[in-house]
N, C-alpha and C positions, 0 to 999 in steps of 0.2 A: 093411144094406149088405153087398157082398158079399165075400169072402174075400179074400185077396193068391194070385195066382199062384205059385209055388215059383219063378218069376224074380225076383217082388218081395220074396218076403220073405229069399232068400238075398241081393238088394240094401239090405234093411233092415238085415238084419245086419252088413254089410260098412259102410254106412251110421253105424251105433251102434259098428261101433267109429271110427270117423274116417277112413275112406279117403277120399282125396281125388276117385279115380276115381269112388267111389260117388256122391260129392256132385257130379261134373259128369253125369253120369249120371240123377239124379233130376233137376238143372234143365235137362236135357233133355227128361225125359217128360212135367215139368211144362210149361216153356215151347210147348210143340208141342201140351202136350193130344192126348198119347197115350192109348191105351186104358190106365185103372188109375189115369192123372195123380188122379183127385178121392181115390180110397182112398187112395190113399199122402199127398196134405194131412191127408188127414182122421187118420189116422196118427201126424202128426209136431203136429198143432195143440195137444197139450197142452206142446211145448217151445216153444212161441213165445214169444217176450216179454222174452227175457234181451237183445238184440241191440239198441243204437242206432242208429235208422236217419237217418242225415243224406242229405239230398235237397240238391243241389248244378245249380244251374241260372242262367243267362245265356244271353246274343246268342252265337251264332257265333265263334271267335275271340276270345272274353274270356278265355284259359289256362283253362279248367274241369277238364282233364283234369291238367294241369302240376297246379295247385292242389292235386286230387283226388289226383296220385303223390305229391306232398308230404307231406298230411292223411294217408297211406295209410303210409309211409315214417316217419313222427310216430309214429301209432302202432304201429310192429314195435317201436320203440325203447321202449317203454313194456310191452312184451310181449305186446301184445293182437294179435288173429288179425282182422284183416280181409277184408272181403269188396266188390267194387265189380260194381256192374250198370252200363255203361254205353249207357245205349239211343241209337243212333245213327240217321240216317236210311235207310230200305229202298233196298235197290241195284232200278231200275226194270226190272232183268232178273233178276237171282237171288231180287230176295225178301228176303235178306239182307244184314245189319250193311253201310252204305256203307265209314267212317270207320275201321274198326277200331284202337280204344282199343289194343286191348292192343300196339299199335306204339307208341305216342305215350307207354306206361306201362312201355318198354321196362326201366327200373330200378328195375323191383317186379316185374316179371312173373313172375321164377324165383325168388320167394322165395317157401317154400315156404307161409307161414303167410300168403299173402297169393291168394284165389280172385277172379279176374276173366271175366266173364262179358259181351261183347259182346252187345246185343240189338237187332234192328230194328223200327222204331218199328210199320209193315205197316199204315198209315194209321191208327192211332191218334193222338185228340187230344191236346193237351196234351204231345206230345213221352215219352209213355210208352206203353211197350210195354203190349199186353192182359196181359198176365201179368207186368209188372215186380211186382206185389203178392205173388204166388204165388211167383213166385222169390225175393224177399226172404224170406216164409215158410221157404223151404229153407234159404237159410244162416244163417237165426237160428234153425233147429232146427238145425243142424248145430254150433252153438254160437258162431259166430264172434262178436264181439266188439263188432263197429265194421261197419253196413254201407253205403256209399258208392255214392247212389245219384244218378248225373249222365246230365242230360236234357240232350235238345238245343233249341236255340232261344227264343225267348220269345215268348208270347201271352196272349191274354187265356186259351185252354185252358191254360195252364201252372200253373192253380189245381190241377189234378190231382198236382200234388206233394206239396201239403199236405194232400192223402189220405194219401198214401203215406209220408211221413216224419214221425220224430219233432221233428227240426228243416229248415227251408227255409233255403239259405244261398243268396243272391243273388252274383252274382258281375258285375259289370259295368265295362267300359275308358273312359276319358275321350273313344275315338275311335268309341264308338257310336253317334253322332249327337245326333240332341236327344235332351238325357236326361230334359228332361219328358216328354215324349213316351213315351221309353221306360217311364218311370216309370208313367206309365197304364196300362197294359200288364198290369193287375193283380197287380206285382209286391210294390206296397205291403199289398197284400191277406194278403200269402202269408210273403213274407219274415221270419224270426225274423232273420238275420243277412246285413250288406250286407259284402261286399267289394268297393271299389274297384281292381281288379288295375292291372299297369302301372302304378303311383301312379307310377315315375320319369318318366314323361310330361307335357306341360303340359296344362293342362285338369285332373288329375287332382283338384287341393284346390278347386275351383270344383263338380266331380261333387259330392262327399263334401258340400260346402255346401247346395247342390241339394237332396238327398236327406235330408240331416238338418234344412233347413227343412220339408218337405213332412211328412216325422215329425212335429215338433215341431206345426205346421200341424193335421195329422190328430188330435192328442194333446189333448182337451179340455183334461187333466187341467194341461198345461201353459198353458194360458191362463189359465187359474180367476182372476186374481191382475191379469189387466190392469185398469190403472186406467180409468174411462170420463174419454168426452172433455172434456177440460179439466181434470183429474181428477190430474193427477200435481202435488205439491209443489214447484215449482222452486225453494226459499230450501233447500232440505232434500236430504243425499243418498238416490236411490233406493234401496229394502232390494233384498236381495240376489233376491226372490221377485220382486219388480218388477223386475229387469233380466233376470229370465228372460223373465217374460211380454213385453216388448217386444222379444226375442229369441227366438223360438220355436227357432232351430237349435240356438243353445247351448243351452236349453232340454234340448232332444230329447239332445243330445250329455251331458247333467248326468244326465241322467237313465238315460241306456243303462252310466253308470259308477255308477247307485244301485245296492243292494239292495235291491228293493222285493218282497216274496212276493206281491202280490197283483197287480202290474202289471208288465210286460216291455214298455222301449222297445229296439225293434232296433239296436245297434252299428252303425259305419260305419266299419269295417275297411279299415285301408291295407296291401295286399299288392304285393309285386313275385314273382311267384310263381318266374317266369325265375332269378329269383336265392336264390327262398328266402326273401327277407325276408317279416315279419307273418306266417309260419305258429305262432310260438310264441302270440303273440297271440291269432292264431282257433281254436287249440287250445283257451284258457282260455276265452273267449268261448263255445265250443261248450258246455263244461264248465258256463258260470257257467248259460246256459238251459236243459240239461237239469236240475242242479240247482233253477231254477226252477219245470220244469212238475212235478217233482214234488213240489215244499215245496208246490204251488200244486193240485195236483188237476187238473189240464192234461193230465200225460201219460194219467190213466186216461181221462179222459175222449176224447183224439184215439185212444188207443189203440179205446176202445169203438165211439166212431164209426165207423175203420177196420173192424172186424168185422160193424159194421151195413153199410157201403156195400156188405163183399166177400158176404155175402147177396145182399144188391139186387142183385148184378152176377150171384149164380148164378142168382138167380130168373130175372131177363131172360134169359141166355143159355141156360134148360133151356127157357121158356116160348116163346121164338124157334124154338127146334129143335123144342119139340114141333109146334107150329101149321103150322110149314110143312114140315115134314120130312111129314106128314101127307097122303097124295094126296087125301081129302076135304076138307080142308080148303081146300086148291088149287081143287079143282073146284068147290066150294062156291062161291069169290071170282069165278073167271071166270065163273057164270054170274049174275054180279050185273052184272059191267061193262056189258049194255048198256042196265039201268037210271040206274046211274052217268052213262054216257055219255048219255042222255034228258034227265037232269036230275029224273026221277022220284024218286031217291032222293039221298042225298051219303055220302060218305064216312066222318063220323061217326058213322051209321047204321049202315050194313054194318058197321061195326067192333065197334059195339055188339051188332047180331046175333051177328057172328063169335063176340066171348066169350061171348054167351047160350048156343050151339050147345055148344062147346067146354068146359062143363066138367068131363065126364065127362077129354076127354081131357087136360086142365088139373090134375089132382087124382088121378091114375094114379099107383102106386108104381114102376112099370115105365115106361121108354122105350122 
């Protein structure tokens, strides 16, 4: 690997000791993948790890942001140094952040222990930026404490949160339409923690029902206990295991209030964020599933995973660059096209060629 520049490393410097300049600084060289961005990861990778990262995602207009200046505000008061990535949609003329967060977080922005970091999405799926990983890398080398990472929109790609964070915190309004629907959305997949926001709305305790049957639904471990049919006592009252089981919500709701080390049912958290209310709540809620994945071996293991996938993602993007960054490589493909186009060949083929050809330049120490 090759040396730091005498820019980077008088950045490294300034970096180790906490300047803040330094630190927006580096998630600039990072985020843009400037020339040096992979050395200076490579660099800070042995401080990774101290930083929790909550991943904070909803529809449009569900307060994510409100939420997130609260969570953010929560903890200064606790003394911990926050950090927020908020990856926004790409402006279709600049390229850059639509939304800009750091307006809407105007009552954190100037404290000093609190770095906000506006990013756009630049057709990434899943509502995250290509380097929202690499930039959370930065400021959990930087040491910050708590980092606050809010995406935008929901889809089935919004599984790429739970790459990315240590916990998923769902955030959704009673006025998001069908909340089945939403719910598909592979948020049940993903979510460690649900907030209902705007809970002073109607609809909002029929959501929270919704969602914590669908839990309880998905939760074998909550059914174990139904009687079969015909099967319940009626001279006798139901135990109290049987009126879960015929209850799957409460169920699911008894169960996100257990201590269980070995199982986490997700919470269904009532926030009015506008006002502040249920942030002490989802503070301890945060609290109780990090406590969790680590009684439980969870966290090492998403944290592992995470380190496997950001491989995978270097392999692909050096193996991309090499192949076609390559003018033989090029020329190679165009004169295949007009057996392609024949039918003589397919496309499976050629590809298979291509990497036949390719491994010298596939297994290069140099680009």
């Amino acid at each position: 690997m090759s040396s730091l520049s005498e820019r980077d490393r008088t950045l490294l410097e300034q970096f180790d000791a906490g300047r803040p300049a330094a630190l927006a600084r580096a998630v600039s060289i990072v985020e843009n993948h400037r020339p040096g961005f992979d050395e200076l990861l490579a660099r800070l990778q042995s401080r990774i790890g101290r930083g929790r990262r909550i991943g904070i995602t909803g529809p449009p207009g569900a307060g994510k942001s409100t939420l997130t200046t609260h969570l953010a505000a929560a903890y200064r008061r606790e003394g911990l140094r926050v950090g927020i990535v908020a990856v926004d949609p790409t402006s279709p003329f600049t390229g850059g952040a639509l939304l800009g967060d750091r307006i809407r977080m105007e009552a954190i922005a100037l404290d000093p222990g609190v770095f906000i970091r506006s990013m756009a999405t630049r057709g990434s799926l899943g509502g995250l930026a290509a380097a929202t990983r690499e930039v959370s890398d930065v400021l959990d080398a930087f040491g910050l404490d708590r980092i606050l990472i809010e995406t935008v929109g929901v889809g089935q790609s919004e599984l790429d949160i739970a790459r990315t964070a240590d916990s998923s915190l769902v955030v959704l309004v009673p006025e998001s339409g069908d909340s089945i629907q939403t719910l598909k959305a592979g948020l049940m997949e993903i979510a460690d923690l649900f907030a209902v926001n705007k809970a002073d709305r109607p609809g909002a305790d029929r959501l929270r029902n919704e969602i914590e049957l669908m839990l309880g639904l998905r939760n074998g471990a909550t059914l174990k206990n139904v009687p079969a049919h015909h099967g319940v006592e009626l001279r006798r009252p139901m135990t109290k295991e049987e009126q879960f089981a015929m209850n799957p919500g409460r169920a699911a709701r008894a169960a996100a209030k257990a201590s269980d080390p070995e199982h986490w049912t997700p919470p269904v958290l009532r926030t009015v964020a506008a006002q502040g209310e249920g942030i002490d709540e989802l503070l301890g809620a945060l609290d109780r599933h990090f406590n969790y994945l680590e009684r439980s071996g969870t966290l090492v293991e998403r944290r592992r995973n995470r380190l496997r996938d950001r491989v995978v993602d270097v392999v692909e993007d050096r193996v991309r660059r090499r192949l076609w960054r390559d003018p033989d490589t090029t020329r190679w493909l165009d004169e295949q096209m007009p057996a392609l186009e024949a039918g003589a060949t397919n496309p499976f083929a050629v590809a298979d060629a291509l990497l036949a050809r390719s491994g010298d330049l596939l297994t290069r120490s140099n680009e």
